[in-house]
C-alpha distance (Angstrom), angle and dihedral (degrees) to the residues before:
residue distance angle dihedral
X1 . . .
X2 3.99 . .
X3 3.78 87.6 .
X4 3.76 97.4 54.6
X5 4.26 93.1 40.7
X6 3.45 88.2 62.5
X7 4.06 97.6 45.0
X8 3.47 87.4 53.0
X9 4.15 91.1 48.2
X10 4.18 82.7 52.8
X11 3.70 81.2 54.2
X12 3.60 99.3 42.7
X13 3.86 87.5 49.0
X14 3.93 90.2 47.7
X15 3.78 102.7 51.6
X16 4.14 88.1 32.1
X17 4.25 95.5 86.4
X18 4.01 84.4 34.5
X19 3.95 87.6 65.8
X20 3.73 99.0 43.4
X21 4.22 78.6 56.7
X22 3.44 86.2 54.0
X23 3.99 98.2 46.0
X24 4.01 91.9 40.5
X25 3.93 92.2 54.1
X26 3.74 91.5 44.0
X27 3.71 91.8 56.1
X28 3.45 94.3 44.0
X29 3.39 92.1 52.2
X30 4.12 91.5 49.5
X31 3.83 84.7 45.4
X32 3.91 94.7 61.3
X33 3.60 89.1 41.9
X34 3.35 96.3 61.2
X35 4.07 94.0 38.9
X36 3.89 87.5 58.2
X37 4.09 85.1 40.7
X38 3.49 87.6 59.3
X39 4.17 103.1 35.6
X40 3.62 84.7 57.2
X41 3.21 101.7 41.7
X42 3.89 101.7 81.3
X43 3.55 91.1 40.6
X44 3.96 88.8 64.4
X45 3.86 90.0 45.9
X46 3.68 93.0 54.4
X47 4.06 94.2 48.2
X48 3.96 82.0 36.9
């Protein structure tokens, strides 16, 4: 059981910086979304 706790901290530590990728492009894609949410939104109140 030692052997296969420690494979499976290799694959922890292998897949680890692939989900901060993962996190880091979802909130930059929220982050733009809501920056265009908010540069168009007082362009739709004015032609509201």
């Amino acid at each position: 059981t030692g052997h296969s706790t420690s494979s499976q901290a290799e694959i922890d530590v292998n897949s680890a910086p692939r989900r901060n990728l993962d996190l880091h492009a979802q909130l930059l894609v929220l982050e733009m979304s809501l920056t265009s949410t908010l540069a168009a939104s007082p362009v739709s109140l004015l032609y509201a």
